[in-house]
C-alpha positions in Angstrom: -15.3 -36.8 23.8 -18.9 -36.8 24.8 -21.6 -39.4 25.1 -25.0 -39.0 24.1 -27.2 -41.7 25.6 -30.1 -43.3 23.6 -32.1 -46.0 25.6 -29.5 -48.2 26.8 -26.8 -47.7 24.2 -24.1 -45.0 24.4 -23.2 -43.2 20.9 -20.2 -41.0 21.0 -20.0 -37.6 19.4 -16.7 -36.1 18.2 -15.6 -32.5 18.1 -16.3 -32.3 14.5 -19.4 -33.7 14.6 -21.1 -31.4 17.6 -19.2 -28.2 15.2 -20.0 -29.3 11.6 -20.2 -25.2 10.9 -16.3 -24.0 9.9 -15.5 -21.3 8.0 -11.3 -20.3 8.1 -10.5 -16.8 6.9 -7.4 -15.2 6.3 -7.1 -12.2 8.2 -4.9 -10.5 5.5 -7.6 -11.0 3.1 -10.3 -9.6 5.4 -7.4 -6.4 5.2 -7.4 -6.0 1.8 -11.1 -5.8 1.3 -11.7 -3.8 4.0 -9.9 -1.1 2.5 -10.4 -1.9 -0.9 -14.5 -1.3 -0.1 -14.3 2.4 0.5 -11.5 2.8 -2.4 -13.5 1.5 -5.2 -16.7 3.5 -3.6 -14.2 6.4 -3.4 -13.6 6.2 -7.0 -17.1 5.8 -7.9 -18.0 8.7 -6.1 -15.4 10.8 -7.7 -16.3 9.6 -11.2 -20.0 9.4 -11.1 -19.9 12.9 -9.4 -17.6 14.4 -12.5 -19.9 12.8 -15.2 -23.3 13.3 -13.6 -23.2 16.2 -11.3 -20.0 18.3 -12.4 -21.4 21.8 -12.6 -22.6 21.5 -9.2 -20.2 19.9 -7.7 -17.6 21.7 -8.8 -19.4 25.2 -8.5 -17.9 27.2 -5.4 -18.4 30.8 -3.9 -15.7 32.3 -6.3 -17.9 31.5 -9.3 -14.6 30.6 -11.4 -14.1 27.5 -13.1 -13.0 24.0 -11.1 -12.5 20.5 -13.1 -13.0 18.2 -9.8 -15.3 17.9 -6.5 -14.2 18.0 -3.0 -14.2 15.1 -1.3 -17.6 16.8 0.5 -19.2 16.9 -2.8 -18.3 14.0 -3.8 -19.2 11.3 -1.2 -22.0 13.6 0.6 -24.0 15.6 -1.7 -25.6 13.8 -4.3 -26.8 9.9 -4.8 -26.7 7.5 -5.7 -22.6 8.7 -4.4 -23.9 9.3 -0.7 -25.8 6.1 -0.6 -23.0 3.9 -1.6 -20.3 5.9 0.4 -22.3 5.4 3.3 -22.9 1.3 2.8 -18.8 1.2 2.4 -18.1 2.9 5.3 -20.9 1.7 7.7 -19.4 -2.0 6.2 -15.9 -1.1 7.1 -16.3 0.0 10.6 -18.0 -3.1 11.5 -15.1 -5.2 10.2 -12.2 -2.8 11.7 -13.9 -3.5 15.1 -12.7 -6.8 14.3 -9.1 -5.6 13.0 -8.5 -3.4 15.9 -9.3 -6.8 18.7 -6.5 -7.8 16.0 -4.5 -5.4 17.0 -4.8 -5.5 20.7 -3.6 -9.3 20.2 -0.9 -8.9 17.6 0.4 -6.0 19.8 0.2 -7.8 22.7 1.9 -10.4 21.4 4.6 -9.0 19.6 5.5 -5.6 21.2 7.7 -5.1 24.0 6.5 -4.4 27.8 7.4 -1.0 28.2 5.7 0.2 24.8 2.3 -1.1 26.1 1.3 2.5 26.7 1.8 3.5 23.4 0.2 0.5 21.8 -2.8 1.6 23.9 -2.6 5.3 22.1 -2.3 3.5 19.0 -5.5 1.8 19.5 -7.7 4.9 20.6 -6.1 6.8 18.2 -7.7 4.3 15.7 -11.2 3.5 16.9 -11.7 7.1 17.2 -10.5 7.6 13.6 -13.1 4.6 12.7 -15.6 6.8 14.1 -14.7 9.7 13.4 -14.9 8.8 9.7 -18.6 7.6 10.4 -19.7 10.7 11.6 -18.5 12.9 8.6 -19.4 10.5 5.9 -23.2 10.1 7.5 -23.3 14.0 8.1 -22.1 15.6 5.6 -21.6 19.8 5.7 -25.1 20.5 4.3 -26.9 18.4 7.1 -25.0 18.9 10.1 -21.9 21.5 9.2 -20.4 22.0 12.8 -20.5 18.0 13.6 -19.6 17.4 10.1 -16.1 19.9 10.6 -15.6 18.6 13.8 -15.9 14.9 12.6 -13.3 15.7 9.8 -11.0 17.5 12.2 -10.8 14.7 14.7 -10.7 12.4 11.9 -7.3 14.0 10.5 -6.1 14.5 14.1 -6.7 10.9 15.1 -5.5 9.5 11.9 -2.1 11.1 11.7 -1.5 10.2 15.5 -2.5 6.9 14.4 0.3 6.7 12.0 2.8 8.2 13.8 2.5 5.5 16.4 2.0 2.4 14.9 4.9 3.8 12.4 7.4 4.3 15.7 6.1 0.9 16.9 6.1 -1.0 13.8 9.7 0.4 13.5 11.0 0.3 16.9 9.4 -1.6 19.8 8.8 -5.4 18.2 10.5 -8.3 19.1 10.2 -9.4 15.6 11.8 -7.3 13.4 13.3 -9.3 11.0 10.9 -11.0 9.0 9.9 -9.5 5.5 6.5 -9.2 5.8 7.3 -6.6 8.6 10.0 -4.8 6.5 7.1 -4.6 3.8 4.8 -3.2 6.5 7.1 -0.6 7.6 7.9 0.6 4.3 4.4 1.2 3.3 3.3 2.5 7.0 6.4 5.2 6.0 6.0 6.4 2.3 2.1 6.2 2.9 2.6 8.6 6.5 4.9 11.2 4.7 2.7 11.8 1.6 -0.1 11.8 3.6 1.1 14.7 5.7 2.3 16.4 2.8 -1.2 16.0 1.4 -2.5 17.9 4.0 -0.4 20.8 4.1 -0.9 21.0 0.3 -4.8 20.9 0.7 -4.5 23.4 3.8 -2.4 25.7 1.0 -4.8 25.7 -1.6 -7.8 26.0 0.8 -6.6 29.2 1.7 -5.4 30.3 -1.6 -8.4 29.8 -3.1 -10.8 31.9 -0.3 -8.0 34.7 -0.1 -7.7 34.8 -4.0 -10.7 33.0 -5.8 -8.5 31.8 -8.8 -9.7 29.3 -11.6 -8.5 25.4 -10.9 -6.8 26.3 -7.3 -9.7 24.4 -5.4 -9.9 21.7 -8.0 -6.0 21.4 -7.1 -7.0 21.6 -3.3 -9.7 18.5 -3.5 -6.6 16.9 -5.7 -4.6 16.8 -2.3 -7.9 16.0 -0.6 -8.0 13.1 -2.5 -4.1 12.1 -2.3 -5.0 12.6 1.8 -7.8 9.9 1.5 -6.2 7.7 -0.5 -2.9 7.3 1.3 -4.9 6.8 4.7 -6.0 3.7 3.3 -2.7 2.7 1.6 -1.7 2.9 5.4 -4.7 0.9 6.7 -3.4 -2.0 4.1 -0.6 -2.8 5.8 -2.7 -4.8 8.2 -2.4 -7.2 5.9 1.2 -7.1 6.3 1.4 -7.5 10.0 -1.2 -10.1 9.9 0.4 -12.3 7.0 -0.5 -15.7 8.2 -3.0 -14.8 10.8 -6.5 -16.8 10.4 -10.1 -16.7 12.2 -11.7 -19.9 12.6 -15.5 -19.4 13.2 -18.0 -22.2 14.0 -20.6 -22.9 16.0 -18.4 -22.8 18.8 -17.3 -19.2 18.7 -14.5 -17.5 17.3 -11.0 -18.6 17.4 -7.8 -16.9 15.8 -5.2 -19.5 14.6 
């Protein structure tokens, strides 16, 4: 307790009163809507693309007739699409700062010692994805086409090692294993990983099909894994909410503090 001396008298002022400021959030929450931001943006794009710009979006070099976008087209072509793809994502990064220092402490917490160097691959693996992410949806293949391909590259490079790792360590090097919010996390971390990668190689198969070929609906079926690859990156990103079941931040005037 500390005194605050007026004249001659002495008033005392509490904790609570010096840090009348408190806001408690649950970090699980703060999960969910950090992935549910770009998903309903996502959506939006995709719809608002197929009803408002569908013969250009969905127009390609073969000149043969496509029912969906690319996920290119979609989020990085046309606004209002671009414009509220880019508010989601800029929004998201900022808060997965915060989930990753999450991270660091629930893995440091609840990981074994001589995993530590894999928990710190985990971690790269996911701030470069955050940025990675950035860079593509900010410049997208008409502005900026090598840093755009290079962006989505690292971005499903980083991503998969991502979920390879915090899979093997969600699965195999915690000290608390047991509890069913983890069991929860692992199964979604696992069904999420494997029809992620399957996504890809699906996408990678009609990508090619469709430049060797130039057949109607193949690369409406290729941005149909593209999406599948997107949203299954974020059904893994929701199991943070998982891990974190319970977790809370306390902000007040005095800082940050995670209960």
């Amino acid at each position: 307790m500390s005194k605050l001396r007026l004249g001659s008298d002495y008033i005392p002022l509490v904790e609570e009163e010096i840090s009348r400021f408190r806001v408690i959030l649950s970090v699980s929450k703060i999960a969910w809507f950090t992935v549910c931001l770009p998903f309903f943006s996502f959506i939006f794009c995709i719809l608002w693309s197929i009803l408002y710009n569908f013969e250009h979006a969905t127009e390609t070099h073969c000149k043969v007739y496509n029912f969906l976008p690319s996920v290119s087209a979609a989020i990085g072509h046309y606004r209002p699409q671009k414009n509220v793809w880019e508010i989601a994502i800029a929004t998201q990064a900022i808060i997965r700062t915060l989930v990753l220092y999450m991270y660091y402490r629930y893995y440091k917490e609840t990981v074994y010692k001589w995993a530590r160097n894999m928990t710190n691959f985990a971690l790269l693996s996911y701030f470069s994805e955050n940025i990675a992410l950035v860079t593509l949806s900010f410049w997208s293949s008409n502005e900026n086409y090598v840093l755009h391909k290079i962006s989505f590259i690292t971005f499903l490079l980083m991503s998969l090692m991502y979920m390879v790792i915090s899979y093997i360590i969600a699965k195999n090097c915690r000290n608390t294993t047991k509890d069913i919010h983890n069991s929860t996390s692992i199964k979604w971390k696992f069904n999420s990983m494997v029809l992620n990668i399957s996504a890809v190689m699906l996408a990678c198969y009609f990508f090619y099909r469709h430049n060797k070929y130039c057949e109607p609906f193949v690369y409406s079926m290729f941005a149909l894994a593209e999406y599948i690859v997107v949203i299954t990156n974020m059904a893994f990103h929701v199991t943070a909410a998982y891990d974190f079941a319970g977790w809370k931040i306390l902000i007040s005037t005095n800082g940050l503090k995670i209960i």
